[in-house]
N, C-alpha and C positions, 0 to 999 in steps of 0.2 A: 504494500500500500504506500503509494508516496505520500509525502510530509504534509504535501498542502491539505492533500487529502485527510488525512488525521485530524492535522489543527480543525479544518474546518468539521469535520463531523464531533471532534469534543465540544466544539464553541455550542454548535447545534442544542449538544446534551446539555451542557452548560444553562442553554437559554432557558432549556423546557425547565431544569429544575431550579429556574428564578420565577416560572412564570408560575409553573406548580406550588410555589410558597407565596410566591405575591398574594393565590388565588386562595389559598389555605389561609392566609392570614386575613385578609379582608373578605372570607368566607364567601367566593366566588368561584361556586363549583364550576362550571363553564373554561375560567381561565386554568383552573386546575387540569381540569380536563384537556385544555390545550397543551400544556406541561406535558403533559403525560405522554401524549399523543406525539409533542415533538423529539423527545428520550427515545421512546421505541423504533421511531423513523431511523432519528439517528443510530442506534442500536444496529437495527437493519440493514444500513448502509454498513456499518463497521463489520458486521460479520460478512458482508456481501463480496467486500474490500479481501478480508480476510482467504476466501473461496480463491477468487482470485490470485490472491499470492501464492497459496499453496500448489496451485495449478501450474504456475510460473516454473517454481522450483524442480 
């Protein structure tokens, strides 16, 4: 997996689990629900990424 590619799928995870406490804290299940939803994406890509390399090798 290249680099950019990393950064950007952690920043990804990063977002969801600010938007998932945003939404937890001002009791905003919806923005929660978007958290959530952006983590797994990102997740997805990273194991996707991962597939990928091992195929490489």
């Amino acid at each position: 997996m290249g680099t950019d590619d990393k950064v950007s799928n952690k920043t990804e995870e990063l977002k969801g689990k600010a938007k998932e406490g945003v939404g937890r804290a001002t009791d905003d299940e919806n923005l929660e629900a978007q958290g959530r939803n952006d983590q797994a994406k990102s997740n997805l890509k990273q194991a996707g990424e991962k597939v990928k390399d091992a195929f490489k090798s």
